[in-house]
Steps between C-alpha positions, in 0.01 A plus 500: 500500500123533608428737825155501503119544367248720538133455363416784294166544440301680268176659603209652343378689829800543702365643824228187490829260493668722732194466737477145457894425575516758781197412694411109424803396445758675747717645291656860602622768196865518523490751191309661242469769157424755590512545868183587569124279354410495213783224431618399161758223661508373901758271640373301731655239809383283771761338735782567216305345258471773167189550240477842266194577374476695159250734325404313185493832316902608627568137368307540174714820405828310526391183340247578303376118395396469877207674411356144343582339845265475733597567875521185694646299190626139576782562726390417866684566833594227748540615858668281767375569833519433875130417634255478177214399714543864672583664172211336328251590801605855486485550089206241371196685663683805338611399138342295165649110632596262186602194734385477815762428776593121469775257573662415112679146481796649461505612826427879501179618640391828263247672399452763224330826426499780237560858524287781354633425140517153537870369552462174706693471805550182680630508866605162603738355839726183530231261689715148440839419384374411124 
């Protein structure tokens, strides 16, 4: 049995991430190693939703063939949201936009940006019953 997922991401400037998930993106530290900046892992939450964000060099010592990896990879993250016109307002002026906001066919109106070491993130909300 499945309980959940978390995003864990791996950074090559943690505080940069950290900045860009904290301030742009709402997102409140809910722990972190050590205690106390500089920060080799930070987990992250906004309204019970979980990310981690991870030093690429802590991740590099325990699997070492990460090291040929850049940050930011393929893997993408796919928020579902309440009010992505307000959401979008608030983070666009603030972040790198791939899609602008838009209305998809599929009935989801998203739009998606990247963080400082470039993992997309789309943000999308239920506009029709497609």
């Amino acid at each position: 049995m499945f309980l959940s997922v978390t995003p864990n991401l791996v950074c090559r400037d943690l505080a940069a991430s950290l900045a860009f998930y904290r301030d742009v993106l709402g997102f409140t530290i809910s722990m972190s190693v050590p205690d106390a900046p500089p920060y080799v892992f930070v987990g992250l939450e906004r309204d019970g939703v979980p990310v981690f964000l991870n030093d690429v060099t802590v991740v590099v010592a325990d699997f070492p063939a990460m090291a040929a990896t850049p940050p930011g990879g393929t893997a993408t993250m796919f928020f579902t949201v309440t009010d992505v016109d307000a959401l979008h307002d608030a983070v666009a002026p603030k972040a790198t936009v791939m899609m602008p906001l838009k209305t998809q066919f599929y009935g989801m109106r998203e739009f998606a940006v990247t963080d400082p070491d470039g993992h997309l993130i789309t943000f999308a909300e239920r506009v029709s019953g497609n």
